[in-house]
C-alpha positions as a printed Julia matrix, in Angstrom:
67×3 Matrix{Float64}:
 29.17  -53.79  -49.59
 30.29  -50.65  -47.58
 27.58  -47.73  -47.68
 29.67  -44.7   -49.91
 29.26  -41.39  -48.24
 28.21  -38.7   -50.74
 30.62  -36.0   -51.26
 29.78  -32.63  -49.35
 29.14  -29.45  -51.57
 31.14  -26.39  -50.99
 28.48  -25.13  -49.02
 28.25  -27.84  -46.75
 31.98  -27.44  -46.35
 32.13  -23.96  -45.2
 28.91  -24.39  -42.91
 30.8   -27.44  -41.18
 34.38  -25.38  -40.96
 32.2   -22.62  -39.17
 30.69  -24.64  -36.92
 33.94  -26.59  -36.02
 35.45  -23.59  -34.79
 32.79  -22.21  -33.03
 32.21  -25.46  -31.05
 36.03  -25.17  -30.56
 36.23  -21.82  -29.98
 38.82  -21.32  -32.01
 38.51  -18.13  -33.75
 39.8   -17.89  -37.75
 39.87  -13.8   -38.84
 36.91  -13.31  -41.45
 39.94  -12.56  -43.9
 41.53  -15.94  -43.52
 38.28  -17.9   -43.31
 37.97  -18.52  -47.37
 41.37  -19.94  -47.11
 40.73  -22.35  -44.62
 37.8   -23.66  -46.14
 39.62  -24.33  -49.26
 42.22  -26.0   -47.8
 39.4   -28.31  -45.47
 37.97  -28.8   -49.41
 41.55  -30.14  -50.28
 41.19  -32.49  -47.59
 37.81  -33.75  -48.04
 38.82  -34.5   -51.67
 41.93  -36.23  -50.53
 39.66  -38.34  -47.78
 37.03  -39.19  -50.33
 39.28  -40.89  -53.03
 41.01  -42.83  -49.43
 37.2   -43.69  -48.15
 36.76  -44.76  -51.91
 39.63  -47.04  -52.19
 38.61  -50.78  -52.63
 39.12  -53.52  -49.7
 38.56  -57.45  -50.05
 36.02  -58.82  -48.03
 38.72  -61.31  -46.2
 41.32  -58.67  -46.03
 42.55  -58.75  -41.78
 43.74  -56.15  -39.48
 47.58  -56.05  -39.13
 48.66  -56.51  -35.02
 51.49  -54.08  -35.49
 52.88  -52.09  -38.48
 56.35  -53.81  -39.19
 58.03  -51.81  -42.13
């Protein structure tokens, strides 16, 4: 069975979002820094339920997506 990665805390969130960008050097205004971190906390939430998601054991890896 797949290991389940642990949800990260709000904390861990912003610390990781502040990190990003400075590795990045992309620079977020102090004023507009809460609102990215909320939105990354959106995305982690959306991720985690995805990461979450059930998959058989036999289930095979599709050449080419034909819709």
């Amino acid at each position: 069975m797949p290991k389940r990665n642990k949800p990260l805390q709000p904390a861990q969130i912003e610390a990781y979002v502040r990190q990003t960008t400075q590795l990045l050097d992309l620079p977020i205004p102090p004023e507009q820094m809460a609102d990215v971190v909320e939105n990354f906390e959106q995305v982690h939430t959306i991720a985690q339920q995805v990461l979450e998601f059930p998959l058989p054991d036999d289930l095979e890896v599709a050449p080419r997506f034909k819709p």
